[in-house]
C-alpha positions in Angstrom: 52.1 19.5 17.7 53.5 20.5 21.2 55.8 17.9 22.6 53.0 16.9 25.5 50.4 16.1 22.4 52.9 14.5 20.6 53.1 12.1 23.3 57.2 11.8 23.7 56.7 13.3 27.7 57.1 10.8 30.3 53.2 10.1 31.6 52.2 12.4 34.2 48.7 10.9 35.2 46.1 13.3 37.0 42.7 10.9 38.6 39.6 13.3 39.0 37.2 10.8 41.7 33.3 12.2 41.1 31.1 12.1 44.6 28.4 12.4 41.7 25.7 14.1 44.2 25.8 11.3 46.0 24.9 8.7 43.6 28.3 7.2 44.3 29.5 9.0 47.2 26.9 6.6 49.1 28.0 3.8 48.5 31.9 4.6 47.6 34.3 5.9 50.2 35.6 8.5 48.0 38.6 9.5 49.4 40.1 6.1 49.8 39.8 5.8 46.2 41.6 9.0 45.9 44.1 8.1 48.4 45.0 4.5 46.7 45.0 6.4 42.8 47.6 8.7 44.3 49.9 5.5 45.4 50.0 4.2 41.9 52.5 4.5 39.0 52.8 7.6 37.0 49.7 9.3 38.9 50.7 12.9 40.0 47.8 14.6 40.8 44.5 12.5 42.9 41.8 14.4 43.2 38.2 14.7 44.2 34.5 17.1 43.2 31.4 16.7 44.3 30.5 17.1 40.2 33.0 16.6 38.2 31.3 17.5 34.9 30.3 20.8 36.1 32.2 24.0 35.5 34.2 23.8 38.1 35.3 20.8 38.1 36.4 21.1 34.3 38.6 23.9 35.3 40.2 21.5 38.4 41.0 19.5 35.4 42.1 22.7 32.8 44.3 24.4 35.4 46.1 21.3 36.4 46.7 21.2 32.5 47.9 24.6 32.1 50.0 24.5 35.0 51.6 21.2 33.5 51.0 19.2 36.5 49.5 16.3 33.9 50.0 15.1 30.9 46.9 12.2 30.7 43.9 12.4 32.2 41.8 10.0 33.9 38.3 10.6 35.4 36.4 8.0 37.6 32.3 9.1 37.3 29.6 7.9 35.6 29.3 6.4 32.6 31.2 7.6 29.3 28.0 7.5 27.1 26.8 11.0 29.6 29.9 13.0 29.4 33.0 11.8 28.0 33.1 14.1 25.4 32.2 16.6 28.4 35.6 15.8 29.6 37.3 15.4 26.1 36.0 19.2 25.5 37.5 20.3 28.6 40.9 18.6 27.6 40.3 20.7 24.5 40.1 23.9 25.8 43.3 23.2 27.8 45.5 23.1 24.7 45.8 19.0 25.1 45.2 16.4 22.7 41.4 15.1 24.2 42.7 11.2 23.0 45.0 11.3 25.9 42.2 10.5 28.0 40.5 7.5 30.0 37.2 7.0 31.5 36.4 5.2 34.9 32.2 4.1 35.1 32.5 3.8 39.3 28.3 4.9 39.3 26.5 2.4 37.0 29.6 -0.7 37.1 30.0 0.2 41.0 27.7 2.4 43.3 24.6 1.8 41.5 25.0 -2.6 41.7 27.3 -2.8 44.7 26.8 -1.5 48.8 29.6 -1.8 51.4 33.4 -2.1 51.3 33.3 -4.2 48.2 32.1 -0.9 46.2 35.0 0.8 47.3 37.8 -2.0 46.4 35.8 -2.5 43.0 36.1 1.3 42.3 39.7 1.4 43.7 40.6 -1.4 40.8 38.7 0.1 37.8 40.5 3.7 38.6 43.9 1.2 38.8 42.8 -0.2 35.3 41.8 3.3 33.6 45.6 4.5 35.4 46.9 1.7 33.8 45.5 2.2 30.7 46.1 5.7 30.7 49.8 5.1 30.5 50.0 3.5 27.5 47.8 6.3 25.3 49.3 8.4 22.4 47.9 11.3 20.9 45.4 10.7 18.2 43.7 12.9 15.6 40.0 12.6 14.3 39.1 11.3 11.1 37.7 14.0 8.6 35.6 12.9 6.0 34.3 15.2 3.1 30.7 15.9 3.7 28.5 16.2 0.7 25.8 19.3 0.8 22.7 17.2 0.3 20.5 15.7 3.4 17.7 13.4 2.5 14.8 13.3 4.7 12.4 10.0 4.5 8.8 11.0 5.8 6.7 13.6 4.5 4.5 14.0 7.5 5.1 17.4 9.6 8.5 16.3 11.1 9.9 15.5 7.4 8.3 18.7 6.0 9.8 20.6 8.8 13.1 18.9 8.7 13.5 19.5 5.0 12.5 23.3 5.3 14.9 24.1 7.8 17.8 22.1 6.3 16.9 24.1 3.0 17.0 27.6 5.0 20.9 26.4 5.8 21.7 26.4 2.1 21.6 22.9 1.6 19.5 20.7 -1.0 17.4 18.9 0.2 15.1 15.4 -1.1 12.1 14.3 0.8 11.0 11.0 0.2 7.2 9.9 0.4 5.8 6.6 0.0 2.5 7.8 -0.4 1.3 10.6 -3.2 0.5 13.1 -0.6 2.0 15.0 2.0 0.9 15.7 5.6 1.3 12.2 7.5 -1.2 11.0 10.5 -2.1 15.1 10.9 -3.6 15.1 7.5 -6.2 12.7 9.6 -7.1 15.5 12.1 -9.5 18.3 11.9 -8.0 20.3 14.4 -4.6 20.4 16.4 -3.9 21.1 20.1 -3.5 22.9 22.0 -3.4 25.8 19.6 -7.0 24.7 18.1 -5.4 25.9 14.0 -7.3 23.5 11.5 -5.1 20.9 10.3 -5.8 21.6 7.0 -4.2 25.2 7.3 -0.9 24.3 9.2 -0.2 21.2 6.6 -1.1 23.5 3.7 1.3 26.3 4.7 3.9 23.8 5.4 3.7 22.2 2.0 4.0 25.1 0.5 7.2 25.9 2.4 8.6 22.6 0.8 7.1 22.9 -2.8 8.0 26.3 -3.5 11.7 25.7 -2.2 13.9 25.0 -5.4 16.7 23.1 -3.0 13.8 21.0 -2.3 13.1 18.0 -4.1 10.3 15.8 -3.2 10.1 12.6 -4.1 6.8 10.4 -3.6 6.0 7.2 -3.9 9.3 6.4 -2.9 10.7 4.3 -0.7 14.3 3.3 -0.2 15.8 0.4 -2.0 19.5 0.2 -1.0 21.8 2.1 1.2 25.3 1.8 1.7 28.0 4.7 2.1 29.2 6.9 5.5 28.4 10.2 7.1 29.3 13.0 4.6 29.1 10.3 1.9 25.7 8.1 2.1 24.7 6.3 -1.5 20.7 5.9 -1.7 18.5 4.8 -4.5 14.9 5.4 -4.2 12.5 2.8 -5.8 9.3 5.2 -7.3 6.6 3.1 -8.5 3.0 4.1 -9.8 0.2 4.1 -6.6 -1.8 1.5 -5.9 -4.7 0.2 -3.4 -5.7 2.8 -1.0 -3.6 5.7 -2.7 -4.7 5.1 -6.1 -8.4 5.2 -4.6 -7.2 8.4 -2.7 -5.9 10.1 -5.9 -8.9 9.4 -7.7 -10.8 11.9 -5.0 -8.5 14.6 -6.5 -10.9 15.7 -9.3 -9.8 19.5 -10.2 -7.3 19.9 -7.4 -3.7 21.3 -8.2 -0.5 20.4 -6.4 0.3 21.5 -3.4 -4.0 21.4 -2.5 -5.4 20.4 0.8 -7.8 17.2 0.6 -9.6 16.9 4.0 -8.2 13.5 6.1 -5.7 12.7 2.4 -3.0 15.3 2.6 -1.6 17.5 0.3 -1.3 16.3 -3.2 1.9 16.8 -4.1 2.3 16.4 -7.7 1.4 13.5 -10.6 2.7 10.6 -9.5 5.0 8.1 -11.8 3.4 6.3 -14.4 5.7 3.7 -14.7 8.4 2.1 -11.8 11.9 4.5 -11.7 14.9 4.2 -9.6 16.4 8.0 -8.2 20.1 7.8 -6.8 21.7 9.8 -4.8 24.1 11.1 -2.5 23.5 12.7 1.2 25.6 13.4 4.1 22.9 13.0 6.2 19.9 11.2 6.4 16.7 12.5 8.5 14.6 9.8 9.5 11.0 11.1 9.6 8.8 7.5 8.9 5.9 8.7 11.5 3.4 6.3 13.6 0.6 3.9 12.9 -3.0 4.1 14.7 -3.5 1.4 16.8 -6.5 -0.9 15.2 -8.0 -2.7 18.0 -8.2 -6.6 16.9 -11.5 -8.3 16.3 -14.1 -8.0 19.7 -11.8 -5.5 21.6 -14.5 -3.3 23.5 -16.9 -4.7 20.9 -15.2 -3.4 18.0 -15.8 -5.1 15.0 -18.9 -6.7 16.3 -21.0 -3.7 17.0 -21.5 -1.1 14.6 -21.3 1.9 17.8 -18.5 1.1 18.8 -15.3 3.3 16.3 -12.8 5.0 17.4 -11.4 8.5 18.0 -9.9 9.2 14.5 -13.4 8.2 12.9 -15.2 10.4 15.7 -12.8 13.1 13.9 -13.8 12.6 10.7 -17.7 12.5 11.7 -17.4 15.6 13.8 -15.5 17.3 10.8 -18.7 17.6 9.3 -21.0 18.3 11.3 -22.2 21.9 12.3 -23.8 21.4 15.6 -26.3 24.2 16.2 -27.9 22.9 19.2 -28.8 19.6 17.3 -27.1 16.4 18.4 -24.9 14.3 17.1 -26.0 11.6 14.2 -23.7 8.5 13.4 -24.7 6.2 10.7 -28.2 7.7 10.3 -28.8 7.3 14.1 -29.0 10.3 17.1 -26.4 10.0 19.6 -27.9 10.5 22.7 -25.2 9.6 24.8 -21.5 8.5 24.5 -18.6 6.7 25.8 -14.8 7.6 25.1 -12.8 4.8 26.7 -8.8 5.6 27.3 -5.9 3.8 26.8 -6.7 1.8 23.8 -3.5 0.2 22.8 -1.6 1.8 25.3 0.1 0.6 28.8 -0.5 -2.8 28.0 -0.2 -5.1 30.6 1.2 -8.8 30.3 -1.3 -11.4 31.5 -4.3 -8.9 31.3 -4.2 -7.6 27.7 -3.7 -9.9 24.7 -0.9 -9.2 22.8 -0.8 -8.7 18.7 0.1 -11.2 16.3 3.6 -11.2 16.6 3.3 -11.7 20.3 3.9 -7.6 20.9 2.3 -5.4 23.5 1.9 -1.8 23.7 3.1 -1.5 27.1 4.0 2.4 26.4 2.0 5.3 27.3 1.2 7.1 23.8 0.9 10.4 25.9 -1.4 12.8 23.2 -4.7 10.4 23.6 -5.8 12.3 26.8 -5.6 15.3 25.5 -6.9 14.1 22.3 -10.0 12.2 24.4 -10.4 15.4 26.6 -10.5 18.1 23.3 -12.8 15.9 21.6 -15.5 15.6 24.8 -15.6 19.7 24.8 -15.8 19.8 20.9 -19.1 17.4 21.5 -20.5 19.4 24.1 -19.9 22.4 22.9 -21.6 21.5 19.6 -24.0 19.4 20.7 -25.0 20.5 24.2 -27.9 17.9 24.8 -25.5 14.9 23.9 -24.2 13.2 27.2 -20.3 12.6 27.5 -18.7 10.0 29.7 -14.8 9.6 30.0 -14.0 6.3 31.1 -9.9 6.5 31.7 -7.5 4.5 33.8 -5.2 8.2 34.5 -5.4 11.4 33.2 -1.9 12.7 31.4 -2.6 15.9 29.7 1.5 16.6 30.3 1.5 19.7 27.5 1.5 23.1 28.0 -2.0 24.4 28.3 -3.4 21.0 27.5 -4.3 20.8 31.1 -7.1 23.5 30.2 -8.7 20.4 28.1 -9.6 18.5 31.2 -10.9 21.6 33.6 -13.0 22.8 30.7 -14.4 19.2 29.8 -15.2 18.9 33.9 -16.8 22.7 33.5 -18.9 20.9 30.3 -20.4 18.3 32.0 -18.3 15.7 30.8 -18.4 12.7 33.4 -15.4 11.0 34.6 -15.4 7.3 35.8 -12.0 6.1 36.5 -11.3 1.7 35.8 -8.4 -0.6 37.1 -6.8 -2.4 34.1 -7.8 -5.4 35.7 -11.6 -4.3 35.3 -12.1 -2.4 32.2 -14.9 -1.4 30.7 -18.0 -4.2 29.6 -19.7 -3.2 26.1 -22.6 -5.1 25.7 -25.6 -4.7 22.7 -28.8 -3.0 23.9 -30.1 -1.1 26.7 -33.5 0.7 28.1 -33.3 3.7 26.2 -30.1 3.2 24.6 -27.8 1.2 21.7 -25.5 -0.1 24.4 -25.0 -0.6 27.7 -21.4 0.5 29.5 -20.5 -2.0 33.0 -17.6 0.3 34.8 -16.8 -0.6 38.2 -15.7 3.1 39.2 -12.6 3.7 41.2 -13.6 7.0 42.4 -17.2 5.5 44.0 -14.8 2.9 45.8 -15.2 0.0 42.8 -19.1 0.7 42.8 -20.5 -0.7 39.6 -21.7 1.8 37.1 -23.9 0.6 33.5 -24.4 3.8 31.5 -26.6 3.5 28.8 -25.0 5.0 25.3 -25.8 5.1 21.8 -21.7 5.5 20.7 -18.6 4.2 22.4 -15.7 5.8 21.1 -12.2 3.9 21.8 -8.9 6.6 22.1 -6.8 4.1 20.3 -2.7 5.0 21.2 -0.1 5.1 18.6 2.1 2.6 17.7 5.2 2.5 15.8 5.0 2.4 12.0 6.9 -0.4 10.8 10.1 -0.1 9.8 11.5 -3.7 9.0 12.6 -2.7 5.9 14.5 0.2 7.0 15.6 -1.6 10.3 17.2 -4.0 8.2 18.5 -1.9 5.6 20.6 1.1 7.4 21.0 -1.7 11.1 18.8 0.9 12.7 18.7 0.4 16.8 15.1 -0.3 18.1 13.8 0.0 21.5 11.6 -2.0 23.9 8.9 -0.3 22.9 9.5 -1.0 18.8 10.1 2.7 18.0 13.6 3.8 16.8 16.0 4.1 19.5 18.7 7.4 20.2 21.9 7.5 21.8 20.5 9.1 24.8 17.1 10.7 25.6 19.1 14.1 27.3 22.4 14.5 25.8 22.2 12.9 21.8 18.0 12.9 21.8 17.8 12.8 17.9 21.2 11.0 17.2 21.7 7.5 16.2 24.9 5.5 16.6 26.1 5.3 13.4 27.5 9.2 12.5 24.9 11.3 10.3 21.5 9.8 10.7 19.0 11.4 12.9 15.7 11.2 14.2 12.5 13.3 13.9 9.1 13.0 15.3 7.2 10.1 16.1 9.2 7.4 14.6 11.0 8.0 17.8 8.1 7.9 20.5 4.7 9.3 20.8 4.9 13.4 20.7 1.9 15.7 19.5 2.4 18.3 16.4 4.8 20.9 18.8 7.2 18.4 20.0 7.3 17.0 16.6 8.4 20.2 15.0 10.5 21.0 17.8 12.5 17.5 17.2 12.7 18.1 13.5 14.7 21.9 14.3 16.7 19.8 16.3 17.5 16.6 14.0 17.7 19.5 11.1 20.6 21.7 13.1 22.8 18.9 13.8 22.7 17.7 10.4 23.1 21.3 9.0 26.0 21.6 11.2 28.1 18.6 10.0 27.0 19.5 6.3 27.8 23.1 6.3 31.3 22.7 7.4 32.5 20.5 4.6 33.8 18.1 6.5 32.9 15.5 9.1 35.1 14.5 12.1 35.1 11.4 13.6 36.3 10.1 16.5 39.7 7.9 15.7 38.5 4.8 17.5 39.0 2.4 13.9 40.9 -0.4 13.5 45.0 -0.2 12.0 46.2 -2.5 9.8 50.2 -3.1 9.8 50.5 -4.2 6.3 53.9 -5.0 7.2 52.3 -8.1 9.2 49.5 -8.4 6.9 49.2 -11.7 4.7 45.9 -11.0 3.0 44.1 -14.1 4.7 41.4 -11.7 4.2 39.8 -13.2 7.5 39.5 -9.9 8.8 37.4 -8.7 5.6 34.7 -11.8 6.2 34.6 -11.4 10.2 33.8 -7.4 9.5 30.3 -6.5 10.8 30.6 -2.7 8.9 30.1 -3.5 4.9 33.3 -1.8 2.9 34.9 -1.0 6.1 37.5 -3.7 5.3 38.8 -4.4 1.8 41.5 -6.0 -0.1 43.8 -4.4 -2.4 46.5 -5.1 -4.7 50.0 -4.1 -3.2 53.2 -4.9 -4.7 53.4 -7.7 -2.2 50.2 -8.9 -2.9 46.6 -8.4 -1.6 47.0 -6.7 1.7 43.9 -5.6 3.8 42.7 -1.7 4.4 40.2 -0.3 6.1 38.1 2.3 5.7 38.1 4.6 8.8 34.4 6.2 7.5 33.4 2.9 7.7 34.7 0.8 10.6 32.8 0.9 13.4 35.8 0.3 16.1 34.1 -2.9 17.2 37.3 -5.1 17.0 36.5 -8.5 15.7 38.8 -8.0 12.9 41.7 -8.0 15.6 40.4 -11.2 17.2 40.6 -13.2 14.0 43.7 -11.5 12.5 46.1 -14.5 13.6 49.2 -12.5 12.6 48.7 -9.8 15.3 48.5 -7.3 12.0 45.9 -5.6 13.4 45.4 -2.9 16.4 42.5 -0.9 17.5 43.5 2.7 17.9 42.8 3.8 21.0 42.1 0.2 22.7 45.3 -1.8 22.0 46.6 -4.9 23.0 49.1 -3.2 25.0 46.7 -0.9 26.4 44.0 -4.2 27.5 47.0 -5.9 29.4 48.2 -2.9 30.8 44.5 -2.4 32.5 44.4 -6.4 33.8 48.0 -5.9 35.3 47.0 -3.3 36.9 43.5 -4.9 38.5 45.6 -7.8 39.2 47.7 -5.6 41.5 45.3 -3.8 42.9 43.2 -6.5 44.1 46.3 -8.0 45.7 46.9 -5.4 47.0 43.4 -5.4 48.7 43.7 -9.2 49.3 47.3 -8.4 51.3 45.6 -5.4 53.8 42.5 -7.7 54.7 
């Protein structure tokens, strides 16, 4: 370790101020900031960049390194979640140790909540703080953990299937759990995918066979997991596998002379005989992929007249009706009865709006856009009329969002068919009443592209495009403290820079049990959630970041306070010492959160990385800074 990592060097501070694009320069007067940093203790180089994370302004930061201007860095931006380790890297590069190193939020803490000179003093005293701060750092090194060769993936839809092949192709083994005795998900429930138009039953076929013929592949199903406990590189899981019942046993029994790894139309692929009798599986993964899929939305009782009257289904049973039927000029026939004319209603569990829609149950609403029923609507009007050409389509939709690529051919082609478009406020949706002069129903619209004129379109089938919803996950939510967002799906770090990441180290996202995506984004995600895990497992070793609590067993008393105040199971235990029971931690473990300091009442306990010492150092320096302020107004 060279003597500036080792931390022995007299503090030689270098302040990098961001202008951010504008986003603070705006509001912050940028180069007061950097005048004031450059007045403070131990600071040696103030300086500013219009963006500091890009290229260049990593090498300001590098060269000032190299040239041994500064020994600690601090860098007043945006906030650490977007590019600390941005900064870290670039510390890196430059032969330092990246620990030595504080962050300054001045965007979302200052320019983003604040306007006038108040913004500029508040940025002034959070650079003094991080300054502060800065001069109290040592060198730390990461954690490595040992990193067992096994990922297990739970979901055997498209994204687990996916996720599990391409682990396998990176020499790892691999177990996919199922909780149902088939494979394929919510696509086994399509005829046809978009925008590419390949039958479902083909793609979900040749991706089973992928899994099934791979020997590092073990699938599990009718499986789900029972307990979890363990750390990146190190996770203990036992799967409960117990004999199907309800709708899968009534599924199975549609097998007849099928083999595994065979395509049942709207089942899945049968993967293999299930258990006979209840079995527990252990194991142990360093990573886990989290591929749990979506749920339908099931309109409630009298929604659009669902429930009540027998024309009114929705899109996934027009799917399975129009599955098989062969058209040939003829038109459609539902329940025994010619369609004449139909009705496919958007947003059906989607964009729900407090005060206007009425929410589930549990008091939830669906106030996210589920993104693939457009398209889904829109593929499914030019299936119809192409088909069945003398069968009228209407499209009653709130907005049009065919977002994909080529998926905006759907809606030109549908126009091009004869498809109708009538366009309702979510204030005045759609009236479904029994009955009509030459029809089954009659449709009330007031259309927004006539100005709110009134439209009743008589049809024999209204067909509701009902939005996906997340699947639920309590279980697993509660099980492995998975992070879930506003809209009830499973949360990442961040949507750009960690998009199938979770907080805690080694568990990943794929597909839709992260947000609405159609078959393409859901494979893409699984190559994604499948490389990062591949490329912690593959090395070996895990490192993470040394942010865990320290234990002076010198100080230590063995209260064990700190072990029943610990949020992180295991990440605290007693042992036996030969001056007692004395308290360790388990850096895999802890999570760096710091309650175990604030009920240690010896003072036995530090936070690397965010001491004590550090924490008074940062409020000295506010303190100074804003009298400072105080003494110039």
């Amino acid at each position: 370790m060279s003597k500036l990592n080792s931390g022995q060097e007299a503090p030689k501070i270098g302040v990098y101020v961001c202008h951010c694009g504008g986003n603070i320069s705006d509001h912050v007067e940028i180069d007061k900031v950097v005048e004031q940093a450059g007045g403070l203790a131990n600071v040696a180089v103030a300086r500013e960049n219009s963006f500091m994370c890009s290229d260049p302004g990593q090498e300001m930061i590098i060269e000032d390194i190299e040239a041994g201007k500064v020994n600690r860095i601090v860098v007043a931006s945006c906030a650490p979640a977007l590019h600390e380790a941005t900064f870290r890297g670039a510390i890196t590069r430059a032969g330092m140790n990246p620990y030595l190193y504080e962050h300054a939020n001045i965007r979302e803490q200052v320019s983003w909540v604040h306007h006038g000179p108040g913004a500029t003093d508040k940025a002034a005293a959070l650079v003094a703080a991080a300054v502060g701060k800065a001069g109290e750092l040592e060198p730390l090194e990461p954690i490595r953990v040992e990193a067992e060769a096994h990922a297990t993936v739970i979901g055997g839809g498209v994204a687990g299937m996916s996720a599990a092949r391409d682990l396998a192709a990176q020499g790892l083994n691999v177990a996919l759990v199922e909780k149902s005795p088939f494979l394929g998900g919510q696509v086994s429930q399509l005829d046809k995918t978009f925008p590419s138009g390949e039958a479902a039953g083909e793609l979900l076929s040749a991706l089973a066979a992928q899994v099934l013929h791979d020997d590092r592949i073990t699938v599990y199903t009718c499986s789900e997991l029972a307990e979890y406990s363990g750390y990146v590189g190190s996770f203990k899981l036992k799967l409960q596998r117990t004999p199907p019942s309800g709708q899968d046993q009534e599924r199975l029994s549609r097998i007849g002379d099928a083999s595994p790894g065979q395509f049942l139309p709207f089942v899945g692929v049968w993967a293999d005989q299930p258990p006979e009798a209840s079995e527990e599986v252990e194991l142990t993964s360093g990573a886990v992929v989290l591929a749990t899929g979506f749920e339908h939305y099931t309109p409630p009782q009298g929604e659009y007249g669902y429930g009540d009257l027998a024309e009114v289904i929705t899109l996934p049973e027009l799917i399975q009706i129009m599955a098989g039927e062969t058209g040939g000029g003829e038109q459609l026939v539902v329940n025994g009865k010619t369609v004449n004319s139909l009705a496919l209603i958007h947003c059906v569990g989607s964009r729900q709006i407090p005060g206007i829609h009425q929410p589930a149950p549990g008091g939830t609403l669906n106030e996210h856009c589920s993104r693939v029923c457009c398209t889904a609507s829109l593929q499914a009007a030019c299936e119809l009329r192409e088909k069945f050409p003398e069968t009228s389509v209407f499209e009653l939709y709130r907005d049009i969002r065919t977002y994909g690529r080529g998926q905006e051919d759907y809606y030109l082609n549908a126009g091009r068919a004869g498809v109708v478009f009538a366009r309702f406020a979510p204030e005045a949706p759609p009236r479904i009443e029994a009955g009509g002069e030459d029809s089954a129903l009659t449709v009330t619209v007031p259309d927004q592209l006539l100005a709110g004129e009134e439209l009743a379109l008589g049809v024999d089938l209204v067909v509701l495009a009902v939005g996906m919803e997340p699947r639920d996950n309590q279980g697993l939510v509660d099980k492995m403290k998975l992070p879930v967002g506003a809209d009830r799906f499973l949360l990442e770090v961040h949507p750009k820079l960690r998009p199938v990441e979770l907080p805690a180290a080694g568990i990943y996202l794929a597909g839709t049990c992260q947000a609405p995506m159609d078959t393409s984004e859901v494979a893409n995600a699984a190559g994604a959630a499948a490389a990062k895990a591949g490329a912690i497992l593959s090395a070996g070793q895990v490192e993470l970041d040394p942010f865990v609590a320290q234990i002076d067993q010198a100080k230590c008393v063995g209260s064990g306070a700190c072990v029943e105040a610990c949020l992180s199971d295991g990440a605290i235990e007693m042992i036996d010492t030969p001056d007692g029971k004395r308290a360790q931690v388990n850096p895999a473990l802890c999570m760096g959160c710091g309650v175990c300091v604030a009920v240690c009442e010896q003072d036995a306990i530090e936070l690397n990385g965010w001491t004590l010492g550090q924490y008074e150092a940062m409020v000295d320096a506010i303190v100074a800074q804003t009298a400072g302020q105080g003494a110039k107004a």
